[in-house]
N, C-alpha and C positions, 0 to 999 in steps of 0.2 A: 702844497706848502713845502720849500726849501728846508733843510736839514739848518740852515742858519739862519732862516727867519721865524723858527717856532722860538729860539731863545733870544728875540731881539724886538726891541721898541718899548720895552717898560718900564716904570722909574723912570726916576731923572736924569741919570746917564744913558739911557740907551738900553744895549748889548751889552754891554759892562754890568748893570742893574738887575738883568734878567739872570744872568751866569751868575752871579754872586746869590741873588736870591735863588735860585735851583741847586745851589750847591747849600746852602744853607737849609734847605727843605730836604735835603740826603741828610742832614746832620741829624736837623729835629727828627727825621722818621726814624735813624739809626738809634737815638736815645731814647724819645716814643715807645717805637717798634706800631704806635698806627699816630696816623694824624687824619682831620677830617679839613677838605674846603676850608672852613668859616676858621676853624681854628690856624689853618696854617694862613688864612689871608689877615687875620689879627697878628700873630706871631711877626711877619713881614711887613706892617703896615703897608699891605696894598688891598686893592678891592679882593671880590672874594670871585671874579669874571678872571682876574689876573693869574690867581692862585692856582685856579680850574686850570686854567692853558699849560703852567708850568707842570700842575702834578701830571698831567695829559700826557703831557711829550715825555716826563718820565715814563709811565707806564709803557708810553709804544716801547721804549727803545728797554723795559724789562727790569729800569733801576728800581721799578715799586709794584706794587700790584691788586689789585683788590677782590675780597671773599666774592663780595658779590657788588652789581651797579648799585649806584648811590650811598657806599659803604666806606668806609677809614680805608684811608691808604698805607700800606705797610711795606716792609721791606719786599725789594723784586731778586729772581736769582742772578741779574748781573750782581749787585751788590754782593750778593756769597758769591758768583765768581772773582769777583776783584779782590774779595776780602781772602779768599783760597791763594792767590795769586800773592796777595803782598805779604802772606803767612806759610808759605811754600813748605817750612819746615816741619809744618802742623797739616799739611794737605791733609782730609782724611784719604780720598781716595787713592793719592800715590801710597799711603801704610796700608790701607787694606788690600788694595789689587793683589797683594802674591799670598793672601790669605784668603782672599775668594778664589782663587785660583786651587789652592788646596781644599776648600769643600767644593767644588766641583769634581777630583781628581775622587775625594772620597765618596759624593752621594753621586758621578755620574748625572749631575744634571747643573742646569743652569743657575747662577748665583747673581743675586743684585747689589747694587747699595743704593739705597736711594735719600733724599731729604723732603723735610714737609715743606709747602709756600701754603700757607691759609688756608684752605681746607683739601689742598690736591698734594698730591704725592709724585714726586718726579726724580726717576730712575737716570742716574746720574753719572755709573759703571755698569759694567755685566760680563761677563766670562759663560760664556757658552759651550751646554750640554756638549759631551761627543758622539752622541748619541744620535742616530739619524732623522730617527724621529724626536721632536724638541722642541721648546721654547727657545724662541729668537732672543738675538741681543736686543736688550729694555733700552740702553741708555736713549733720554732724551723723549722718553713715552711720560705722559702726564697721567695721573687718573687720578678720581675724589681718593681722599686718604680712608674713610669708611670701608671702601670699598676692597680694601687690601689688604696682604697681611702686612709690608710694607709700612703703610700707613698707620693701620690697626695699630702695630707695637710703638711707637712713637706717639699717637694719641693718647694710651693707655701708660706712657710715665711723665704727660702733662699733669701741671696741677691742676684741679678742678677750677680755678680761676681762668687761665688759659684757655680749657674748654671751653669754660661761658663766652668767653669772647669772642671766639674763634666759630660757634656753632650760637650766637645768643637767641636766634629765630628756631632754633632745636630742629630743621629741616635737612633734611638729606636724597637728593636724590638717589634713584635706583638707575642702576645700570642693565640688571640682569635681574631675572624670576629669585634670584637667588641674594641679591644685592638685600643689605640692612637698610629699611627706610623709616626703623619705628625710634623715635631715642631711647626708649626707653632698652629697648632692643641692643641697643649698641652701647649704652650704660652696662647693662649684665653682661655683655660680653668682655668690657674694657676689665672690668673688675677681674674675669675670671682668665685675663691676659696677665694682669698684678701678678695673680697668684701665680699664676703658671711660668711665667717666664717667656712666653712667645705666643703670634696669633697665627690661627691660621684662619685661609683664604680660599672657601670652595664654589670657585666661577663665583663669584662676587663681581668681580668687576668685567671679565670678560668670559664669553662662553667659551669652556673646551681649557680653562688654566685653572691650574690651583696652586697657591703657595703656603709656607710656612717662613713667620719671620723673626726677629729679632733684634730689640732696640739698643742702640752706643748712646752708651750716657757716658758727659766728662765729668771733670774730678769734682763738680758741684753735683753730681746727678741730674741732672739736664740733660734730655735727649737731646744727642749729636745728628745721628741719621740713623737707617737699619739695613742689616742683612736680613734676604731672605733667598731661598731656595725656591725657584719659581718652575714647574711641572706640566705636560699635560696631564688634563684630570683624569686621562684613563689609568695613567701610574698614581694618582693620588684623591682615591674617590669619597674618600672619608678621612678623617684627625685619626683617626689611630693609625693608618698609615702616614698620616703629618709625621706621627711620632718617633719613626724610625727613621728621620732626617733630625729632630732636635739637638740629641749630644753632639752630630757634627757643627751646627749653627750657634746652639751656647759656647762651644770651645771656641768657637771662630769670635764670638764676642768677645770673650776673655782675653783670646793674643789681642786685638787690634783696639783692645781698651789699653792693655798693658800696653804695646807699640806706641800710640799715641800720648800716654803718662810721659813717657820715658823723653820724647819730644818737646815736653814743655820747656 
């Protein structure tokens, strides 16, 4: 199927009919943040066969996305690209970049920033260790947000309502021997992320990495996205070595919160 016959023949007008309701299905999902089939083929008055084809070809093309098959459609990362784009002044990644850059320069290893999409976490920037041996640049690497410390600290300043939603079937898969698959599991750890101020991440998600991270929240306390300092695990085999990367990670919080304030 052609790039211009998945938004064309529905409704009464045509092409016209289809584009107007696809764009109007970005809106509902923007204000939403999920919609499901039935609801968005009521919402349009079209069938709920029609609704399916339109959220479909969103999805290919990344304006929406979904937890899991047969589940609410929600926002995709073109939508935060576009929306970074027409907010340029607020980018986070242009404010943070020369502040990852400085914890790199101070913990000598690699820094990320990454954002959630439903339950995965995707690395977004990265500034690389100088170090020969190293974690690669992330940008553009997906993985469950469980799984991360990434993730982890941006899960952990959701509100428990968000959670529900986001995880309502309470599953998780595992990546590694080491991955959280219990919830209850990753309930005691979010908690003890609250308190702490950042998560950390040992081969969680992949074998042979460990991180430590921490979450940007804006002026409503909403997490924005997180830094984390990402490692191999033979420099980072335990949290108390996490710990001697923290002060440079909370400071890196503090400027690129402040950076971003000052932008509004």
């Amino acid at each position: 199927m052609s790039n211009d016959q998945e938004f064309s023949g529905s409704g009464h007008h045509g092409g016209s009919s289809s584009v107007d309701n696809a764009l109007r299905l970005l809106e509902l999902i923007g204000e939403r943040q999920a919609l499901r089939v039935s609801e968005a083929a009521t919402l349009l008055g079209v069938a709920p066969s029609t609704a399916h084809r339109l959220l479909t070809s969103l999805r290919r093309r990344g304006f929406v996305l979904q937890d899991r098959p047969n589940s609410a459609y929600r926002p995709g990362p073109v939508l935060n690209e576009i929306g970074l784009a027409a907010i340029d002044r607020i980018d986070i990644r242009r404010v943070a970049h020369p502040v990852l850059e400085e914890v790199r320069e101070r913990t000598r290893e690699t820094v990320s920033l990454s954002l959630i999409e439903g339950r995965t976490v995707r690395f977004v920037d990265c500034v690389e260790s100088p170090r020969s041996v190293r974690v690669g640049n992330r940008t553009g690497v997906v993985l469950p947000a469980h799984c991360t410390a990434a993730g982890k600290a941006i899960l952990a300043a959701l509100p428990e309502s968000e959670l529900t939603r986001r995880y309502g079937d309470r599953e998780l898969d595992a990546r590694t021997q080491a991955s959280l698959s219990d919830w209850s599991a990753l309930e005691a750890e979010l908690a003890e992320i609250r308190r702490v101020g950042y998560a950390v991440n040992i081969e969680e998600g992949e074998t042979g990495i460990s991180a430590v991270a921490t979450a940007l929240r804006d002026l409503a306390g909403a997490p924005l996205a997180s830094i984390a300092v990402v490692v191999p695990s033979s420099r980072m085999p335990g949290r108390r070595k996490a710990e001697e990367m923290v002060d440079a990670l909370l400071y890196a919080r503090d400027q690129i919160q402040e950076l971003l304030r000052s932008q509004v």
